[in-house]
ZAKOLDO-263467 format. One line per 10 residues: their letters; for each residue x, y, z of N, C-alpha, C. Coordinates in nm, 3 decimals, decimal comma. Layout:
<recs>
a> X/Y/Z/X/Y/Z/X/Y/Z | ...
</recs>
This chain:
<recs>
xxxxxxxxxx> -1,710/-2,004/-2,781/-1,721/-1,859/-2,772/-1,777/-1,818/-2,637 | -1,884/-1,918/-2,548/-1,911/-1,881/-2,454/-1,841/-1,883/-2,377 | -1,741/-1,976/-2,350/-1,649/-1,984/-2,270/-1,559/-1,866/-2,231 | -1,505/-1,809/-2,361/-1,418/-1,691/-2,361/-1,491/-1,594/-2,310 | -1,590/-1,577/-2,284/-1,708/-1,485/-2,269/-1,690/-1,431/-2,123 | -1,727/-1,596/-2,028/-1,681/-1,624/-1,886/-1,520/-1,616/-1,821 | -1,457/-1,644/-1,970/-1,325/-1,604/-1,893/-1,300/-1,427/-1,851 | -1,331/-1,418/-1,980/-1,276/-1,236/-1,966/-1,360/-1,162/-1,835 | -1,512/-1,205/-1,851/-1,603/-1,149/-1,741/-1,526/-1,200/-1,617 | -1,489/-1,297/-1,574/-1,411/-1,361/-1,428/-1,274/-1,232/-1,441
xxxxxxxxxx> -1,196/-1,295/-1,526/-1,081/-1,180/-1,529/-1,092/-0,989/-1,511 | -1,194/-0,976/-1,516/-1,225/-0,846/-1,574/-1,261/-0,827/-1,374 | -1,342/-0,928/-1,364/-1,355/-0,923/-1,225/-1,249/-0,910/-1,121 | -1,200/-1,016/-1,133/-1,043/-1,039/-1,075/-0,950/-0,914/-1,061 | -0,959/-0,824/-1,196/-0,846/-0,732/-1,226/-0,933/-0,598/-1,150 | -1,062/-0,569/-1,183/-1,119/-0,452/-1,114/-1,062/-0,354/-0,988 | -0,974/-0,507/-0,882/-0,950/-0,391/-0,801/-0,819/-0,295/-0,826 | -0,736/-0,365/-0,913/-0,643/-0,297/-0,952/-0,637/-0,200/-1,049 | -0,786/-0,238/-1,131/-0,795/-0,160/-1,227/-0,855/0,009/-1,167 | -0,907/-0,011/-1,066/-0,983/0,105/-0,999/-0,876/0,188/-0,882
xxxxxxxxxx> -0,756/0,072/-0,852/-0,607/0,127/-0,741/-0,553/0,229/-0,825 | -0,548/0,173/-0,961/-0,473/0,271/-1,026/-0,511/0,413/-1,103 | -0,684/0,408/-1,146/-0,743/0,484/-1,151/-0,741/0,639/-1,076 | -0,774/0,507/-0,914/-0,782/0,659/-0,819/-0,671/0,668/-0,737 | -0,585/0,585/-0,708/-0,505/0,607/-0,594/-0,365/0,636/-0,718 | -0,384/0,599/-0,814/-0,231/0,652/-0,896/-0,193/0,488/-0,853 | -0,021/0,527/-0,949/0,068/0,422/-0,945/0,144/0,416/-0,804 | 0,160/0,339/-0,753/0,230/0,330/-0,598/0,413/0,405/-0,675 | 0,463/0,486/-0,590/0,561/0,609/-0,583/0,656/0,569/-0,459 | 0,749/0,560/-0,506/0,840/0,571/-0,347/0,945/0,672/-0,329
xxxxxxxxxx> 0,894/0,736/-0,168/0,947/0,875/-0,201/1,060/0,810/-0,028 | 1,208/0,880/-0,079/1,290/0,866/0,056/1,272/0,934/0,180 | 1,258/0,865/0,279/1,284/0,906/0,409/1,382/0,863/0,488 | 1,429/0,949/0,595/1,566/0,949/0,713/1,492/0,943/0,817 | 1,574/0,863/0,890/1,544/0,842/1,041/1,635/0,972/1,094 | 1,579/1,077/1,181/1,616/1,204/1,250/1,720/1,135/1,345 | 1,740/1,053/1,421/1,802/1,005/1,531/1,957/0,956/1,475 | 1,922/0,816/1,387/1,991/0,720/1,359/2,055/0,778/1,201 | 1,975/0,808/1,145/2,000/0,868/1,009/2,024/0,727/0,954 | 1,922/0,649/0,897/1,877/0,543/0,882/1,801/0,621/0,743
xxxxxxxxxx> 1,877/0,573/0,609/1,773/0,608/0,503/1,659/0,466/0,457 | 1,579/0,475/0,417/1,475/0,416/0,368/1,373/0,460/0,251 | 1,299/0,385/0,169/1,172/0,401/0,172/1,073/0,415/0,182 | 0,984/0,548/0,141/0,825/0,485/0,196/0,740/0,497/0,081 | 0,640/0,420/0,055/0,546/0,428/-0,044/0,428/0,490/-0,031 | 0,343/0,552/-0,131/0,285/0,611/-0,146/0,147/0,559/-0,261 | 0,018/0,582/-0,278/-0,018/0,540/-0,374/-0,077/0,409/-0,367 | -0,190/0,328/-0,461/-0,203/0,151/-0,450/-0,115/0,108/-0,395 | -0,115/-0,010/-0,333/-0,023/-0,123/-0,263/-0,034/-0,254/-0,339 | 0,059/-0,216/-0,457/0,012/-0,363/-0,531/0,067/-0,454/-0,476
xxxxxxxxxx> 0,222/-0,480/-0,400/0,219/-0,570/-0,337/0,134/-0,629/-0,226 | 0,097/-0,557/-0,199/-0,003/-0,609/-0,084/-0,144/-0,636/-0,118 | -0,199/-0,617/-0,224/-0,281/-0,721/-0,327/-0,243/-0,821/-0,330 | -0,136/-0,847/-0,359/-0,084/-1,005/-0,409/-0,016/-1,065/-0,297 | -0,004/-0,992/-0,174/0,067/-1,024/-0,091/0,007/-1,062/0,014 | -0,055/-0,964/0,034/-0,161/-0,955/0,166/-0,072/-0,948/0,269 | -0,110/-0,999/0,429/-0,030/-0,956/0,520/0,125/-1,021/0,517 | 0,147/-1,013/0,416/0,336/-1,058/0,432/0,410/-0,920/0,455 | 0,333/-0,857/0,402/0,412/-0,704/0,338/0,414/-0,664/0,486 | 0,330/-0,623/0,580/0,336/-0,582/0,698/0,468/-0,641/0,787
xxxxxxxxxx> 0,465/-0,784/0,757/0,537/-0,879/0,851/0,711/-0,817/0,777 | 0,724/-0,836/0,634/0,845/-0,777/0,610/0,867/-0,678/0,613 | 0,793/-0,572/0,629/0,886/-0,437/0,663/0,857/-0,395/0,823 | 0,881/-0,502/0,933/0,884/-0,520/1,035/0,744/-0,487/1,168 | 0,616/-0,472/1,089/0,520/-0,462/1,153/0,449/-0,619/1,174 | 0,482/-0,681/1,232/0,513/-0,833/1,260/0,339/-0,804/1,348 | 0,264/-0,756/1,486/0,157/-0,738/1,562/0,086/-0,698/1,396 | 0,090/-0,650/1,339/-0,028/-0,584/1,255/-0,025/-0,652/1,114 | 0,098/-0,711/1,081/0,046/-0,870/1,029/-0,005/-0,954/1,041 | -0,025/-1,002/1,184/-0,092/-1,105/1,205/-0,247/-1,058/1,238
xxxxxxxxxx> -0,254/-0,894/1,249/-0,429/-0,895/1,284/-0,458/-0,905/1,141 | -0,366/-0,828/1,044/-0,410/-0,818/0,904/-0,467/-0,977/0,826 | -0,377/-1,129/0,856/-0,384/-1,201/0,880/-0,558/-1,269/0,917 | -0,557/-1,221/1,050/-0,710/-1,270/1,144/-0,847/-1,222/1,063 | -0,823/-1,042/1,028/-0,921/-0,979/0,945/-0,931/-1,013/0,802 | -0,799/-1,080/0,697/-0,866/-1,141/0,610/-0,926/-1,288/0,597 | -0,917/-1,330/0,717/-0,971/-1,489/0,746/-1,110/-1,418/0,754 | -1,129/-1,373/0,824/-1,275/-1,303/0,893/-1,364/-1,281/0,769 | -1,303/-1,217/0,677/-1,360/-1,135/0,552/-1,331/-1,213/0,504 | -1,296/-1,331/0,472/-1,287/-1,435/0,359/-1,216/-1,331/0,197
xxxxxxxxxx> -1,053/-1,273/0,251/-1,011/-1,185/0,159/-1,067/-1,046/0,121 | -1,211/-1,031/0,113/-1,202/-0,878/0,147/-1,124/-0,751/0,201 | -1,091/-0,785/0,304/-1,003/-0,703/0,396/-0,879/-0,670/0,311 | -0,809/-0,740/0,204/-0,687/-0,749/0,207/-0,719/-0,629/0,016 | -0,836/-0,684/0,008/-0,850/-0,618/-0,156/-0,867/-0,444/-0,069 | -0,958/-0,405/0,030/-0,951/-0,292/0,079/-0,821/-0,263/0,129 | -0,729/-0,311/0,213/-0,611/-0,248/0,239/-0,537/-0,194/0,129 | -0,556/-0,253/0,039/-0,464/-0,237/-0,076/-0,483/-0,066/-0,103 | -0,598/-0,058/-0,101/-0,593/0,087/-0,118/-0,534/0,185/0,036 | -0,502/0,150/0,102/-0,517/0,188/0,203/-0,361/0,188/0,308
xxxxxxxxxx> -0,308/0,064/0,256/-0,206/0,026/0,317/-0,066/0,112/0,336 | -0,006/0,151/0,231/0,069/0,235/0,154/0,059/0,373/0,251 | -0,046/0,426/0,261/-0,079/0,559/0,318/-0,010/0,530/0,465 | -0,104/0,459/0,557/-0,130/0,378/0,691/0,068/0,380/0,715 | 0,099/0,268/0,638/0,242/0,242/0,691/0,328/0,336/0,711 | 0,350/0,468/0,584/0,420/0,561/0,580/0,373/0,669/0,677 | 0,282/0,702/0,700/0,210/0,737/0,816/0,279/0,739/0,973 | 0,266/0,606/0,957/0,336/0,550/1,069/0,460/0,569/1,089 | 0,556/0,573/0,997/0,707/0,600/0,988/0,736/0,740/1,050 | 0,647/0,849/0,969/0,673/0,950/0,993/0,634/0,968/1,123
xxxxxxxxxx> 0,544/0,926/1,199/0,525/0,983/1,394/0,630/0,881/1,441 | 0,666/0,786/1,380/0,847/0,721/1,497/0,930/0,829/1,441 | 0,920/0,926/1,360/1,052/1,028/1,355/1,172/0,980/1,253 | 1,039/0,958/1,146/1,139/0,943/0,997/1,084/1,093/0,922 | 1,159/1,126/0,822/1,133/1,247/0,757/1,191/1,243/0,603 | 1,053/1,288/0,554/1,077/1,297/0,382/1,241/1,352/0,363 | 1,273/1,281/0,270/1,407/1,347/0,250/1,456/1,297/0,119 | 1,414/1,339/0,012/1,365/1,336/-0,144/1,395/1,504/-0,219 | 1,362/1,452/-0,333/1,354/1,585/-0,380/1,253/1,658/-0,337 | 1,198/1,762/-0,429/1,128/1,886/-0,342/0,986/1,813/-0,401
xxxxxxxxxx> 0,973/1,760/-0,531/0,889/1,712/-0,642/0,822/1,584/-0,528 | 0,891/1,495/-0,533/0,866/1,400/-0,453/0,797/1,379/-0,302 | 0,888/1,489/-0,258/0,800/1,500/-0,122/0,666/1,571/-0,111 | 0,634/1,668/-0,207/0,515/1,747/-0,257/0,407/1,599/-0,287 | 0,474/1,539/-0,359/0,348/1,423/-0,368/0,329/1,347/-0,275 | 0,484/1,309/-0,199/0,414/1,271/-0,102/0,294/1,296/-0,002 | 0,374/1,393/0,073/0,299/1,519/0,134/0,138/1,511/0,080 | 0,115/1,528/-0,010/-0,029/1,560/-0,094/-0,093/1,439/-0,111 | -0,058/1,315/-0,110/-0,118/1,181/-0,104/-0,143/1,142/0,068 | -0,045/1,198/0,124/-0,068/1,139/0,273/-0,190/1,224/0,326
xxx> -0,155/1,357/0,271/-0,250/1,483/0,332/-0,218/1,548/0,437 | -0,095/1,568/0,449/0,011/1,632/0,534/0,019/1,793/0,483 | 0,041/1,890/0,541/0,104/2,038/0,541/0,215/2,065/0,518
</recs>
């Protein structure tokens, strides 16, 4: 019985940060964006970064931020994983962020981009 005791308390631990991503940051949302130039449609996410919980800096490296994978990389060596449980909340925002000043643009429904918009903290 003690045992089960220590498992759930470890697990309970383990799960906290996701249990608190989803609490406050909501379920991760993906709302469409266009490249203005190229007209290049895509995704961007919004919300927890659960892949990037479980992922950590891969996620950067595959959706082509290859320099900011590898610091992401250096800073969770540094933090011995810390870094990567904080991005998680954090990441999602940061990347799409970023899309939009290279001159991508929500291009979703009206619903969708409102949340977006309102999670990024955009006008």
């Amino acid at each position: 019985m003690e045992g089960y005791i220590i498992f759930l308390g470890i697990l309970l631990l383990f799960l906290s940060p996701l249990i608190l991503g989803l609490i406050f940051m909501g379920g991760q949302k993906k709302t469409k964006i266009k490249h203005q130039e190229s007209g290049l449609e895509k995704n961007a996410y919004t919300g927890f970064a659960w892949a990037y919980f479980f992922f950590g800096f891969f996620v950067p490296i595959f959706r082509g931020e290859i320099l900011i994978g590898v610091l992401h990389f250096v800073f969770s060596v540094v933090t011995f994983g810390i870094f990567q449980v904080i991005m998680s909340f954090l990441y999602n925002k940061q990347h799409t962020v970023r899309l939009l000043i290279d001159g991508w643009k929500l291009s979703d429904t009206e619903e969708n981009n409102t949340h977006a918009k309102t999670k990024i903290g955009i006008a």
